[in-house]
Backbone and ligand atoms as CSV (ligand in chain L), in Angstrom:
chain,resi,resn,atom,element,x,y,z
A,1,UNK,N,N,0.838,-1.180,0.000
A,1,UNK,CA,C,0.000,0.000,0.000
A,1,UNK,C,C,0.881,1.239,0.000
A,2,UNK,N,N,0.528,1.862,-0.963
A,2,UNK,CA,C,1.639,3.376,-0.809
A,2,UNK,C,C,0.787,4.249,-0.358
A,3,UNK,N,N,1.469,6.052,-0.300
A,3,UNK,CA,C,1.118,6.696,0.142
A,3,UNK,C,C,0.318,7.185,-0.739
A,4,UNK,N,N,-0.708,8.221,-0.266
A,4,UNK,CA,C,-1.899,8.702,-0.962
A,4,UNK,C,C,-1.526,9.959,-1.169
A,5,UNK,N,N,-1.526,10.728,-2.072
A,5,UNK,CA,C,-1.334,12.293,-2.621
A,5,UNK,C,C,-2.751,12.726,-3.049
A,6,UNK,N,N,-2.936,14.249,-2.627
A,6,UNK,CA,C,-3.713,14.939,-2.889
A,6,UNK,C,C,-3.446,15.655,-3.926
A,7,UNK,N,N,-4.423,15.780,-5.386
A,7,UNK,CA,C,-4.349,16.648,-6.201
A,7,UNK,C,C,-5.516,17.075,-6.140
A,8,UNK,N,N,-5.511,18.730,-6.823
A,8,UNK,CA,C,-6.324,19.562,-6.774
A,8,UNK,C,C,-7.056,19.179,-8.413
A,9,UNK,N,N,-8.537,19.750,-8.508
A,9,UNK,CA,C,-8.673,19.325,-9.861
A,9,UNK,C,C,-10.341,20.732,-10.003
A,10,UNK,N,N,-10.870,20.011,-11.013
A,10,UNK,CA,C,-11.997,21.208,-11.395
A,10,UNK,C,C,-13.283,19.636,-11.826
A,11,UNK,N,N,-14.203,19.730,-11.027
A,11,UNK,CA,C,-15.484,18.695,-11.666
A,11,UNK,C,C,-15.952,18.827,-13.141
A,12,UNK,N,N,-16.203,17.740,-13.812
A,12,UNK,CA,C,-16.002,18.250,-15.116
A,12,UNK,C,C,-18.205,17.295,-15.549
A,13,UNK,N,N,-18.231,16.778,-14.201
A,13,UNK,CA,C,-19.471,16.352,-14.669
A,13,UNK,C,C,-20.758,17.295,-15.131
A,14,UNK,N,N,-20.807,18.610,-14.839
A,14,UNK,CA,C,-21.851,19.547,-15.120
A,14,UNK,C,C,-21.244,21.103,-15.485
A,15,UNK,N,N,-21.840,21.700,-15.892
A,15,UNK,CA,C,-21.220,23.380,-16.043
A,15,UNK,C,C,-20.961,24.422,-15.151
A,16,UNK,N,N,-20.943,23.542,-13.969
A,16,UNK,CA,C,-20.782,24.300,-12.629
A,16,UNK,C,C,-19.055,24.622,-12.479
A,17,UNK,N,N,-18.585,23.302,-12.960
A,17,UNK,CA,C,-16.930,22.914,-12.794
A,17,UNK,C,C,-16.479,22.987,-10.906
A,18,UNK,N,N,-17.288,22.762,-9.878
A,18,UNK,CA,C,-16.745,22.835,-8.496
A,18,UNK,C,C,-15.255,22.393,-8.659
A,19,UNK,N,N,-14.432,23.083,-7.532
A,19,UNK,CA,C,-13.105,22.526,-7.407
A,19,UNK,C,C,-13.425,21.240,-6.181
A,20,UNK,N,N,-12.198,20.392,-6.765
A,20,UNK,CA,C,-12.364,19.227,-6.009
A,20,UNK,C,C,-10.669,18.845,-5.363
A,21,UNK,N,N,-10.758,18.280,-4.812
A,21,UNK,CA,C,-9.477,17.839,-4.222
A,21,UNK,C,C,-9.816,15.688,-4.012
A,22,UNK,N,N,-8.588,15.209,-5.416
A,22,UNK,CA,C,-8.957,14.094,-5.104
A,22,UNK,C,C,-7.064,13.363,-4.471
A,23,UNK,N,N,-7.842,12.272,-3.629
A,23,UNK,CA,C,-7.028,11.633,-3.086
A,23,UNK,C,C,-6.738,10.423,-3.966
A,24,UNK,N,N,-4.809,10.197,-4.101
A,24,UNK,CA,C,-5.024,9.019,-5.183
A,24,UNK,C,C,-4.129,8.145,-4.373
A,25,UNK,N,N,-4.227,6.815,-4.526
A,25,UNK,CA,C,-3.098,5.920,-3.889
A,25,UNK,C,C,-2.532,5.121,-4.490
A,26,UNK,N,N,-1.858,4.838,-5.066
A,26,UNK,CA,C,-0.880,3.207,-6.196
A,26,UNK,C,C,-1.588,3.315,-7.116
A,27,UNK,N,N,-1.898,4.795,-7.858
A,27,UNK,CA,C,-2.073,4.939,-9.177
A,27,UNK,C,C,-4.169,5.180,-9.704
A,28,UNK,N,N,-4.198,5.052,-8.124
A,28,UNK,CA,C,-6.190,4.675,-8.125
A,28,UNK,C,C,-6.788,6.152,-7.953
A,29,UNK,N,N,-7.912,6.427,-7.729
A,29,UNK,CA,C,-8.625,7.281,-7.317
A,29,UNK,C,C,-9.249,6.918,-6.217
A,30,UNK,N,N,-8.763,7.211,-4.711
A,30,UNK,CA,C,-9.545,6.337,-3.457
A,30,UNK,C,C,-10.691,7.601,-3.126
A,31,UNK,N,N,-10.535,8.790,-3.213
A,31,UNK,CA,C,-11.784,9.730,-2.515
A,31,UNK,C,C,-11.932,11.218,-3.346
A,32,UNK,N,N,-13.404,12.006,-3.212
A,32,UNK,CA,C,-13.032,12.778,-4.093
A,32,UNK,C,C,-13.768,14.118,-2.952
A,33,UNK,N,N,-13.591,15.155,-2.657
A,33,UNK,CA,C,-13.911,15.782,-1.623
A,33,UNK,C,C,-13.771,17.499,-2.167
A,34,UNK,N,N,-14.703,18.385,-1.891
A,34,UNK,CA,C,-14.793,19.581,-2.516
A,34,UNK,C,C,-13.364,20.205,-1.872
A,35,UNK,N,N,-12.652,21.470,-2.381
A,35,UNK,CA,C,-11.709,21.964,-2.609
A,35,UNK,C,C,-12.040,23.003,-1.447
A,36,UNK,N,N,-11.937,23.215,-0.304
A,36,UNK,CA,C,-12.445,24.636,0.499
A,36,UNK,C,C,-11.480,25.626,-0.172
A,37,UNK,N,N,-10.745,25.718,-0.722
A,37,UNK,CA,C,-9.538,26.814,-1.133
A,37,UNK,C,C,-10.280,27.757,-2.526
A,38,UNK,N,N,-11.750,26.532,-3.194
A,38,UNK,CA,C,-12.121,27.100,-4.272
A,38,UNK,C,C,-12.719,28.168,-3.971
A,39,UNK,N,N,-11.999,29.360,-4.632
A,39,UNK,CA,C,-13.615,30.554,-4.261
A,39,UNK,C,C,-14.492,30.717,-4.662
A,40,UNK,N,N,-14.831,29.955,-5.998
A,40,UNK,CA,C,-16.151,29.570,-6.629
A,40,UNK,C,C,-17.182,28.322,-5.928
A,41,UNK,N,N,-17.071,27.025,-5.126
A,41,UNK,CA,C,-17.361,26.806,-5.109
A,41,UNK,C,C,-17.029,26.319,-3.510
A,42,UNK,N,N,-16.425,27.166,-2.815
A,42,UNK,CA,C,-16.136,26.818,-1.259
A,42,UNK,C,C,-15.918,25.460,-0.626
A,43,UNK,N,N,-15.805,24.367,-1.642
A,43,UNK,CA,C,-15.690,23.051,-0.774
A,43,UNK,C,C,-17.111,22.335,-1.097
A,44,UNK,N,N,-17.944,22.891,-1.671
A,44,UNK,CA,C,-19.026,22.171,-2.135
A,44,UNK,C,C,-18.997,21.271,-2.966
A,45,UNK,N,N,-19.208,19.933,-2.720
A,45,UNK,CA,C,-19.431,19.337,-4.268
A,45,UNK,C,C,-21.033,18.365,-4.380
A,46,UNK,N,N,-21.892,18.454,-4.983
A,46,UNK,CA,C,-23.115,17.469,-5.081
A,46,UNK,C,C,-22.841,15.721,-4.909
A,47,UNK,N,N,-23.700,14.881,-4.299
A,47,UNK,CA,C,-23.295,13.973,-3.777
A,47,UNK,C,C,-22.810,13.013,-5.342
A,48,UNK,N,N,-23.802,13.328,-6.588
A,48,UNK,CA,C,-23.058,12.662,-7.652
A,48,UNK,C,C,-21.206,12.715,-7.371
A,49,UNK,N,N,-20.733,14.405,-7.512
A,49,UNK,CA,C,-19.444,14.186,-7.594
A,49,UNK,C,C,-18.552,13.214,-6.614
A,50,UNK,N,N,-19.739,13.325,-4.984
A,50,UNK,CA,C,-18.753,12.441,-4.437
A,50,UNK,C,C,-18.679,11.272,-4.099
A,51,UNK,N,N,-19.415,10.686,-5.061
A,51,UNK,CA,C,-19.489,9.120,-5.280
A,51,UNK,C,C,-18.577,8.818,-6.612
A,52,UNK,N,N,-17.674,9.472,-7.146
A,52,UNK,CA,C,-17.016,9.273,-7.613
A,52,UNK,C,C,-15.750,8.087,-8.028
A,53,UNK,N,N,-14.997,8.832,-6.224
A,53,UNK,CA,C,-13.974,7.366,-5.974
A,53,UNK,C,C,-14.608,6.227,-5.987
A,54,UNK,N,N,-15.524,6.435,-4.829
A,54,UNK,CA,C,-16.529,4.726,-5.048
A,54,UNK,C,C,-16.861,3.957,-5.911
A,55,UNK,N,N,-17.245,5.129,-6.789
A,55,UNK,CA,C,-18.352,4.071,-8.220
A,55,UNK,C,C,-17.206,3.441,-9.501
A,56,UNK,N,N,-15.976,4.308,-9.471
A,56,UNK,CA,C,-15.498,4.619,-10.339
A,56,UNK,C,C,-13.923,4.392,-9.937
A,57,UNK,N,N,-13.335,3.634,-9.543
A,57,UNK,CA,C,-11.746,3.336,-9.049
A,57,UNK,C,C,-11.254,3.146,-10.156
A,58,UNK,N,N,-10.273,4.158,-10.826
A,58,UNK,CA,C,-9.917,3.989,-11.956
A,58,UNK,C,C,-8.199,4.731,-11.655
A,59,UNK,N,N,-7.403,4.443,-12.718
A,59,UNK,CA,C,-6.270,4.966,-12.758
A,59,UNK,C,C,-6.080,6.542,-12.777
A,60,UNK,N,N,-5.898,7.264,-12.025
A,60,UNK,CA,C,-5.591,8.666,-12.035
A,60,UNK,C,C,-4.799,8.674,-13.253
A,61,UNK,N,N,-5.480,10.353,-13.571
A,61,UNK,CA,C,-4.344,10.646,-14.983
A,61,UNK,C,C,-3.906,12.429,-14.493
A,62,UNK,N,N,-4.060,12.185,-13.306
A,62,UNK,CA,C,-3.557,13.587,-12.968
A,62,UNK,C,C,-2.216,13.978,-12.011
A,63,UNK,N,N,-1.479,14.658,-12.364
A,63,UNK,CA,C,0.411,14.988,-11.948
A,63,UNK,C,C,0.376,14.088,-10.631
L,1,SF4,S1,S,-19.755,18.651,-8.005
L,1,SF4,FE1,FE,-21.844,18.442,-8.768
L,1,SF4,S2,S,-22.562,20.568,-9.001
L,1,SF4,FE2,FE,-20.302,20.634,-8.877
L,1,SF4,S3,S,-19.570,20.543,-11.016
L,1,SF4,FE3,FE,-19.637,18.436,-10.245
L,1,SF4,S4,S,-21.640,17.677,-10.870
L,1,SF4,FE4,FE,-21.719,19.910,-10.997
């Protein structure tokens, strides 16, 4: 099990774009959690976005 890194990102499921902050671990997507740093969207994200990691464990393609 490696360590988990946080990248910052933008929701791309609706035209809102919330900032998100996802957690990745050995290449996965384990959690996906609103961005409080966004000033557009304060840390908010709709529960679609944050069923994300769950539904969807897929290979991160982000830095
Ligand atoms: S978190 Fe929800 S409201 Fe925000 S951009 Fe994604 S789908 Fe739209």
């Amino acid at each position: 099990m490696g360590k988990a890194t946080l990248h910052k990102s933008a929701c791309i499921l609706c035209y809102i774009n919330c900032g998100i902050e996802v957690e990745v671990e050995d290449g996965l997507m384990k959690r996906v959690r609103g961005d409080k740093a966004n000033p557009k969207s304060l840390g908010y994200i709709c529960q679609k976005a944050g069923q994300i990691g769950r539904a969807m464990p897929m290979i991160a393609s982000c830095g």
